[in-house]
N, C-alpha and C positions, 0 to 999 in steps of 0.2 A: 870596641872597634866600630869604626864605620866604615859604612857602603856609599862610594861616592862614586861621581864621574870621573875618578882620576884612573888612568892604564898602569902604574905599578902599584905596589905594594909599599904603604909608606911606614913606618915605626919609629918610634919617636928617639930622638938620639939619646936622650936623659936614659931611658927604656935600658938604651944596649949597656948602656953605661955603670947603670944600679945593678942588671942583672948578670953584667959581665958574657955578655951573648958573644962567642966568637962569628970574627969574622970572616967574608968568603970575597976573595978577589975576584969581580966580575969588572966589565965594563960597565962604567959610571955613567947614566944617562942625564939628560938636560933636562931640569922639571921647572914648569912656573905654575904660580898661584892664575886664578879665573882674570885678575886684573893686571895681566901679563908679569909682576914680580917674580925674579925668579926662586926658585929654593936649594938652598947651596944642602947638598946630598954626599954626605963625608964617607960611606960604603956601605955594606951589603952584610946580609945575614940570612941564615935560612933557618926557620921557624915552622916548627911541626903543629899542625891544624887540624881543627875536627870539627865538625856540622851534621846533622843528625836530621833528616825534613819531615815531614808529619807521620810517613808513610813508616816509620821507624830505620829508613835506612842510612845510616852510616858513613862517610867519606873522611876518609884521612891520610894528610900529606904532606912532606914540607914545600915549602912557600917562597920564595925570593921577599924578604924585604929589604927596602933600602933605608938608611936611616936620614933622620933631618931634624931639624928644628922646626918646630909648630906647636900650638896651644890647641889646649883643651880636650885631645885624645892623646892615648897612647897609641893606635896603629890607625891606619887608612889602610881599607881594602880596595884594592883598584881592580879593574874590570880584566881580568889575563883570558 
């Protein structure tokens, strides 16, 4: 995963596809790449999360991702 400056949660469509990740009907938002391209974003999924920070504590949740097409990661975590 990455930690980037994008505001959703991105995952990769291959992702949803190999893992057969159901889907969740939400409103589909308008996403583009930094060089205004846009990213055609085919729907949504919720994805259960966990992160642990130094102090040993724990957080865990599901997540909105959206899916799309993009190289080289399997998810974008976006700033929520």
């Amino acid at each position: 995963m990455l930690d980037s400056r994008v505001e959703i949660n991105l995952i990769n469509q291959r992702v949803i596809k190999e893992y057969k990740l159901a889907t969740k009907v939400v409103p589909i938002p308008t996403a583009k790449f930094l060089n205004e391209n846009k990213i055609t974003i085919y729907g949504a999924c919720m994805i259960a999360s966990s992160a642990v920070d130094r102090a040993g504590n724990n957080r865990a949740r599901e997540q909105l991702f959206f899916g799309a097409d993009f190289i080289l990661y399997d998810a974008i975590l976006g700033m929520l």
